[in-house]
C-alpha positions as CSV (number, residue, x, y, z in Angstrom):
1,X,-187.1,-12.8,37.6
2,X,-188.2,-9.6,36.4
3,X,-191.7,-8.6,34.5
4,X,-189.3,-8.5,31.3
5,X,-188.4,-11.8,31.5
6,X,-191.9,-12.8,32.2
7,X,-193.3,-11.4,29.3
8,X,-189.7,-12.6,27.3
9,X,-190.7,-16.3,28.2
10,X,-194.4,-15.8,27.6
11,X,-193.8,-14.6,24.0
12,X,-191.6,-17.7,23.3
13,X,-195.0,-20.1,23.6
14,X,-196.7,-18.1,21.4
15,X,-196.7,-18.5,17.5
16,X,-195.4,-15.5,15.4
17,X,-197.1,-13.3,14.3
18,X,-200.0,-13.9,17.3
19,X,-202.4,-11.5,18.9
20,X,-200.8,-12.7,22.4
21,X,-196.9,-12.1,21.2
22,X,-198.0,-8.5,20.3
23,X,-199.8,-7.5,23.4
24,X,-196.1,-9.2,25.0
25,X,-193.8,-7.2,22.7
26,X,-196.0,-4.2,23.4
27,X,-195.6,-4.7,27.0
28,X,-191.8,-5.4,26.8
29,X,-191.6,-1.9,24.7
30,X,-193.4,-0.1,27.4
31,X,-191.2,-1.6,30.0
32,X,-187.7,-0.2,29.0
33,X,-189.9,2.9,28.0
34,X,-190.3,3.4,31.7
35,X,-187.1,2.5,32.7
36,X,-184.8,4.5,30.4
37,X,-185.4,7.5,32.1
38,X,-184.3,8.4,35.7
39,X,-186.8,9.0,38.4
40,X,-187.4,12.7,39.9
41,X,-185.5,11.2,42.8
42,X,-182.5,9.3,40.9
43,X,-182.2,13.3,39.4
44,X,-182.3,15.2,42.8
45,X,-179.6,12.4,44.2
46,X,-177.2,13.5,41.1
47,X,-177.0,17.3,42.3
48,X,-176.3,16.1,46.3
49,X,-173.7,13.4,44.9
50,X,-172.4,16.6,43.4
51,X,-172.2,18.8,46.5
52,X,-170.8,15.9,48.9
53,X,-167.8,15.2,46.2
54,X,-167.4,19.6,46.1
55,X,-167.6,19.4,49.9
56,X,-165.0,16.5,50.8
57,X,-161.4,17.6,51.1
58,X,-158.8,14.7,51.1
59,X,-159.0,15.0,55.0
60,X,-161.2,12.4,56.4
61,X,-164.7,13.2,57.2
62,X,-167.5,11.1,59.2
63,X,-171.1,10.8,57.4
64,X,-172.1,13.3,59.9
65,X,-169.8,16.1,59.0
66,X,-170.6,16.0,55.8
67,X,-174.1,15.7,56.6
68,X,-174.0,19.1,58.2
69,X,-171.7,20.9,55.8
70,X,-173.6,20.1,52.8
71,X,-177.1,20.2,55.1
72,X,-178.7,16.8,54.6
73,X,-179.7,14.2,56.5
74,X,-176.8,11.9,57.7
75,X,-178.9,8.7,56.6
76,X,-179.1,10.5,52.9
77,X,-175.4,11.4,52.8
78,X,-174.4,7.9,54.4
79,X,-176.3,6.2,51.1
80,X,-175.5,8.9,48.4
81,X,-171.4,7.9,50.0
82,X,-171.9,4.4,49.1
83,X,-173.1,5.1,45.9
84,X,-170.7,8.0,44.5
85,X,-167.5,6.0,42.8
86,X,-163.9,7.6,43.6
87,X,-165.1,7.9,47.5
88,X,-162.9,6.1,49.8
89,X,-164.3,4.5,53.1
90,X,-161.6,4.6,56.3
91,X,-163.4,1.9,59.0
92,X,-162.8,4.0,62.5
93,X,-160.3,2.8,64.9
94,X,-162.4,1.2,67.0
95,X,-165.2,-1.1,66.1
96,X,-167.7,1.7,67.7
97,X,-166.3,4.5,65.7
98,X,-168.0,5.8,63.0
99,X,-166.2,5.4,59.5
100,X,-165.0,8.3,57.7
101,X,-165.1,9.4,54.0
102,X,-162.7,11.0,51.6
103,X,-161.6,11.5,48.2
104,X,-160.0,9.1,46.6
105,X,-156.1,9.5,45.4
């Protein structure tokens, strides 16, 4: 359950109109305020997701090769992979090897 619903449920008991179902609707407002733009982060992670998808070739790549081509961490690159669509994982031949990344056909 998230804050919004909180407050969503909260104003329900309340009659219209109220002092309470303002301060609720108020709240609410400043809620998708906050959360309609993206973070500094969410905006840093768009120009990387840029240079890993500029970076990959339709050859297969591990998290780590693209890690050092594009010179981030491979932890970073390994999340930013999950999250770009159009990215296709390969599992490694064996259950030790490390999965590789390419561009999707």
């Amino acid at each position: 359950m998230t804050r919004r619903d909180v407050f969503t449920k909260a104003m329900e008991m309340f009659a219209e109109g109220s002092e309470e179902r303002e301060v609720m609707a108020k709240a609410i407002a400043q809620l998708d305020k906050k959360s309609s733009k993206p973070t500094k982060a969410q905006l840093e992670n768009e120009g990387y997701k840029a240079q890993i998808v500029e970076y990959l070739g339709t050859e297969p790549q591990t998290a780590r090769e693209i890690a050092e081509g594009v010179g981030l961490s491979t932890n970073k690159v390994a999340a930013l992979l999950r999250a770009i669509e159009g990215i296709e994982k390969i599992p490694g031949e064996k259950s030790k090897d490390a999965p590789k990344y390419r561009k999707a056909e």
